[in-house]
C-alpha positions in Angstrom: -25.2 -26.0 7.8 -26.7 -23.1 6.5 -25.5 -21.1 9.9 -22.5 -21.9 9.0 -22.4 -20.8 5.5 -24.3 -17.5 6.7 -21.6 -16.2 9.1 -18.5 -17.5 7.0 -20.2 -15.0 4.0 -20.7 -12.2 6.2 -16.8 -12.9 8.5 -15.7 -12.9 4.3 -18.0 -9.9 3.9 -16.6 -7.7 6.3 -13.1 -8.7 5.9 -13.6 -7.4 2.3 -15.0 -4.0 3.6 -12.3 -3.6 6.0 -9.5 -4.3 3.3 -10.8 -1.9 1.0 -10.8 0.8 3.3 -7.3 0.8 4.4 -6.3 0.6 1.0 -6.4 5.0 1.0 -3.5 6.4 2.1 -3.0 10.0 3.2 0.2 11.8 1.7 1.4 15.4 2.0 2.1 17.0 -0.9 3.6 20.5 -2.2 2.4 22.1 -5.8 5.5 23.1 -8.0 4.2 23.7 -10.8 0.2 25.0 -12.8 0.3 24.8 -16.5 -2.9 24.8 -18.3 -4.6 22.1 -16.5 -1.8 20.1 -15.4 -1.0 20.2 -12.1 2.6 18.8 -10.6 3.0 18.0 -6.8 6.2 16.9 -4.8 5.3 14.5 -3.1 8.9 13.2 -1.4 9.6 10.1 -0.6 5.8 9.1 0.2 5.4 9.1 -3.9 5.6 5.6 -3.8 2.3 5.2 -2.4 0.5 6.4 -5.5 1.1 5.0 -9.0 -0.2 6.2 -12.7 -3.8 6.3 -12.8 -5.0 6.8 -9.1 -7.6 8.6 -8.4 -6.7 11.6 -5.9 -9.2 14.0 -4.1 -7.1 17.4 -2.9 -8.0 19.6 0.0 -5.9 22.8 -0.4 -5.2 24.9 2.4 -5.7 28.6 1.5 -3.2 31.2 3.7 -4.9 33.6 6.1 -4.9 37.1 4.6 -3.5 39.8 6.4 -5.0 42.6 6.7 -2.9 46.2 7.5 -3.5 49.9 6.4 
């Protein structure tokens, strides 16, 4: 019995773990606009992924400088 109660908790365990995960989605977005410390993005159509109070970590990609006389 207790087997039995051991692998349901960890098959309930690991589903958990894996639901939480895929919860993250990955969106594109575009700044349009830096005031103060309020930044606006465009997101498109994808926007309706996210919702008011979501926490979001950004990775900005920074343009190659060019370099010329």
């Amino acid at each position: 019995m207790s087997k039995k109660l051991l692998s349901l908790a960890m098959a309930m365990a690991f589903t958990v773990s894996v639901a939480s995960v895929s919860m993250a989605a990955k969106v594109k977005c575009e700044v349009t606009e830096v005031k103060d410390d309020i930044v606006t993005l465009d997101c498109g159509k994808k926007a309706n992924k996210m919702k008011k109070g979501d926490k979001v970590d950004l990775k900005v990609k920074k343009a190659a400088a060019v370099e010329g006389c």
